[in-house]
N, C-alpha and C positions, 0 to 999 in steps of 0.2 A: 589845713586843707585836707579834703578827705578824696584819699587816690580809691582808684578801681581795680581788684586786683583779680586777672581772667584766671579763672580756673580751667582741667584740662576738657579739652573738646567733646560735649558728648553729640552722638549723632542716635538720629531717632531714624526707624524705618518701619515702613511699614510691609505687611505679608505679601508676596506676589500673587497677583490675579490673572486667572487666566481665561484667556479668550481666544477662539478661532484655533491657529497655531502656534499663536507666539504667547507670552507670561508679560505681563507689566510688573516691573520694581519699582516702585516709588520710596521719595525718602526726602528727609528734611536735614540742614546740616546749622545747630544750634550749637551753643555755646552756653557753660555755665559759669555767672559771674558773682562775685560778693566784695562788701566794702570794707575793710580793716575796721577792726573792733566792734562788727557788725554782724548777730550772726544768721539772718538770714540770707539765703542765696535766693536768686534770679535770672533766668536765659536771658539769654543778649543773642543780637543774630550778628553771626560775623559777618567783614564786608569779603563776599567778592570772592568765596571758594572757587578753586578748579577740579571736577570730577575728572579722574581718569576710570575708564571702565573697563577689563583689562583681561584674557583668557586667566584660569586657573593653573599654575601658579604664578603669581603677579613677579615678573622680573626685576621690580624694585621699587623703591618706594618715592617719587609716585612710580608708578609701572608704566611701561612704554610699549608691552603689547597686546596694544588696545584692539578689542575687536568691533565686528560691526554689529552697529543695532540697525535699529525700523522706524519707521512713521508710526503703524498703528500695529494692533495684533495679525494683521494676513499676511507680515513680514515679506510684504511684494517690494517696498521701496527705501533701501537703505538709507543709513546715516552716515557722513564722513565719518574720519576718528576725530577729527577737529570740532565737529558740532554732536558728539553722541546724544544729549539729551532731546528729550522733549515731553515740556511740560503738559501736567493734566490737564485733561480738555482740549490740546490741538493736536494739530499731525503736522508742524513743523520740527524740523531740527534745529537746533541752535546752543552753542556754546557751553551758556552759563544757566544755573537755580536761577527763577524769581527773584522781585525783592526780599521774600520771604523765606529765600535759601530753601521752595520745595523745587524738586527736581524730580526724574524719573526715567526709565529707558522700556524700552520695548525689546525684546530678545526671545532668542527659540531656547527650546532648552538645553539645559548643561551647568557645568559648573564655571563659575565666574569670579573674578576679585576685582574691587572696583581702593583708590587711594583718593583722598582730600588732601590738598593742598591751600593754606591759610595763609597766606604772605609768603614767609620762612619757614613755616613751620609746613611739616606735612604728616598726614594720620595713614594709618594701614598697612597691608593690608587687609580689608575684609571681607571674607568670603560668604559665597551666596549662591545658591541651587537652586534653577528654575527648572520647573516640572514639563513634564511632556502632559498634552492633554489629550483628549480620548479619539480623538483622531488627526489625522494631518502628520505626525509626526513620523521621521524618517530616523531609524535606527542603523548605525554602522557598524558592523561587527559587533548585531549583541550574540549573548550565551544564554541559551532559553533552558530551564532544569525540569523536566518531567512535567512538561504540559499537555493539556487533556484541549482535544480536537474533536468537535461533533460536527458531525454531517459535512467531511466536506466536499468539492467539486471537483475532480482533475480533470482538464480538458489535453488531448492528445501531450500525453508524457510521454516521455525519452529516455531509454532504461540504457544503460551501460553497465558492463562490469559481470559478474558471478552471484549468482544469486546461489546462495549456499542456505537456505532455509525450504519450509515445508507451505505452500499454501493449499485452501482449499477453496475451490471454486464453486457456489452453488448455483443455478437458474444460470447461468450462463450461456452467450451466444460469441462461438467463436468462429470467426472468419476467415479461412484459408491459411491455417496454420500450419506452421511446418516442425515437425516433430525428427531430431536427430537423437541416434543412438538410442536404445533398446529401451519400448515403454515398458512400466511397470503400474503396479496396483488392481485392486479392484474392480477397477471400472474402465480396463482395454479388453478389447474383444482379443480372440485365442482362438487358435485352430489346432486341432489337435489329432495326431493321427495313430488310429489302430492299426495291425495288421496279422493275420498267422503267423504261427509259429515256422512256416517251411522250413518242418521234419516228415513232411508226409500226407497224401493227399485226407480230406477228410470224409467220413463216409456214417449212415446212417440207413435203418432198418425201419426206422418210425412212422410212421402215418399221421403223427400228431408231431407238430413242431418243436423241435428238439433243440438249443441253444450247439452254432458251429463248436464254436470255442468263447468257454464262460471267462477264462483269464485275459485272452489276447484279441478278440474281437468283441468285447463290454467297455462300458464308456459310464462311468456313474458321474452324477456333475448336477448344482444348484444351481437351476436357471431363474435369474433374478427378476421380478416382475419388469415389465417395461424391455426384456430383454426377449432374442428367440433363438433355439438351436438349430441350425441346418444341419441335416445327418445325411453322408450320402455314402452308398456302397457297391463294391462290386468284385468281379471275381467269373471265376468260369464254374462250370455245374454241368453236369452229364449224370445216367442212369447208367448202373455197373455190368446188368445180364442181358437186359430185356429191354424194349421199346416201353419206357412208363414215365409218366409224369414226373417230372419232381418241383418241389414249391420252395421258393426262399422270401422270410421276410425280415423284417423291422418287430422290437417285441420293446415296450415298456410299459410294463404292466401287464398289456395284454398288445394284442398284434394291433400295428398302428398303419400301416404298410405292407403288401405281399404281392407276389409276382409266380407265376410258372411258365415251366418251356416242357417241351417235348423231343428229347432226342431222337432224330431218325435213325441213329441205329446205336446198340448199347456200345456204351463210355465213346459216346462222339461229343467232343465238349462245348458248351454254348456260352457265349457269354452274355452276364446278367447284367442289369443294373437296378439300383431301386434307390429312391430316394424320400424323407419327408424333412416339414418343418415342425417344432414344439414351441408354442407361446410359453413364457416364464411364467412361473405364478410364486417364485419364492420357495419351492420346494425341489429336494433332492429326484433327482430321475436316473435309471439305468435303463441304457439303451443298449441290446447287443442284438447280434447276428444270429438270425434262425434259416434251418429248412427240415423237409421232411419227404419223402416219395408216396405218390398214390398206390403204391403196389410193396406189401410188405417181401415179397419175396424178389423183388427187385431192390436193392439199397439205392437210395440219391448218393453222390460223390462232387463234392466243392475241392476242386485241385489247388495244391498247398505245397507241391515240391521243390520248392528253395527260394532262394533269399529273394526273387525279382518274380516270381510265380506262385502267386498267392493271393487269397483276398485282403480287401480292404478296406477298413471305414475309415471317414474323412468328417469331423466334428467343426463345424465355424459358431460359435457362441458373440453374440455380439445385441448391441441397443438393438430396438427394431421397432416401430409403429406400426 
């Protein structure tokens, strides 16, 4: 009589497919059989396996912690651990493989161990990695390593914490900003102040506009296209002997601004003021303080005698339209 003698278990599977959110595993679970003194072999399907399908790493052989699968791939409506399968072509759950020992599961991705059990006997574990597909999938604490972001959207973000780097802002519109502690860079407006020397009043013989003082009332400074300078000045001014004119003005380049007064009686002191603005155009400018008298044997006199009696310029450099 010629006996049947099983050979060990092979199991055939096939690659997961994926769909929607979830991956399909399918798999058949056959048997290799051959007869004594015979030597070809042949599958046999065994009766009546039990799948366990199981997180990774499988707790034992079979594994006991079974997770959950699905109906179909939109992994909307679970499977007991008691019925995980279900075979191709439906969307039920149930138990056991086919007559034909195929089976399969529905599941999100991750890593999985699934064990067979054949009567007594049981196979596994073996492991199996279902893919995430190109959308739908929900990551839990991944770690992303140098990825590259175009174009993207930030709607009303929420900044905390120290910002210890350099940004630069260009075309920008900012709304009611509030700026603490001292700005810096190129592009804050600056006010800047000259004034005499008050050691002594200052005085002049000229008829032709004569710089007050070239060290301490001069202002040299590159006004940046888009930007303008406000210059303003002032100070007192009187004629030394005689009743005569005297003239004070603004000079870059050439006179941009000027002013006279008339003392009613010599060294009675009047006070001046004069002011102008400069559109930027990207070049350097030196702006200082002039005057001169109508009458060369009368001197003009700009009083300069101490620290709070003196004249002054007053520079505001800033944007401007």
């Amino acid at each position: 009589m010629k006996k049947l003698l099983i050979l060990p278990v092979l199991l055939y599977a096939w690659p997961a497919l994926s769909f929607g959110q979830g991956s399909r595993f399918s798999s058949q679970v056959t048997q290799a059989a051959s007869i004594p003194n015979i030597a070809s072999v042949f599958v046999i399907i065994p009766p009546v396996p039990i799948i366990n399908w199981c997180a990774h790493p499988a707790n034992a052989v079979p594994c006991t912690n079974k997770v959950t699968t699905y109906t179909t791939a939109a992994l909307t409506t679970p499977c007991s651990t008691s019925t995980q399968i279900v075979l191709d072509g439906t969307t039920s759950c149930v138990a056991n493989p086919d007559s034909q020992n195929n089976w399969g599961v529905w599941v999100g991705p991750g890593a999985y161990d699934y064990t067979i059990t054949i009567g007594t006997n049981n196979y596994g574990p073996f492991y199996v990695t279902e893919p995430c597909v190109s959308t739908g999938c929900t990551l839990t604490s991944p770690t992303i390593t140098s990825p590259t972001i175009t174009g993207p959207t930030i709607t009303n973000p929420t900044t905390t914490g120290t910002d210890s780097g350099t940004e630069t802002l260009s075309s920008k519109t900012l709304t009611a900003p509030i700026i603490n502690g001292t700005p810096t860079g190129t592009g804050i407006s600056t006010i800047t102040l000259k004034k005499g020397s008050g050691g002594g009043n200052y005085t002049t013989a000229s008829t032709s506009y004569v710089d007050v003082d070239a060290t301490n009332l001069s202002y040299t400074v590159t006004i940046p296209t888009g930007w303008k300078l406000a210059i303003s000045a002032s100070g007192q001014i009187t004629s030394l002997t005689a009743v005569a004119g005297v003239s004070y003005a603004l000079f870059d380049s050439s006179v941009i601004n000027e002013g006279m007064v008339t003392p009613s009686a010599a060294t009675f002191q009047l006070q001046f003021g004069i002011s102008w603005s400069i559109t930027g155009d990207g070049a350097s400018h030196t702006v200082k303080l002039q005057y001169k008298t109508a009458n060369a044997s009368d001197s003009a006199s700009i009083t300069n005698s101490s620290a709070t009696l003196l004249p002054t310029m007053v520079f505001t450099l800033s944007p401007s339209n």
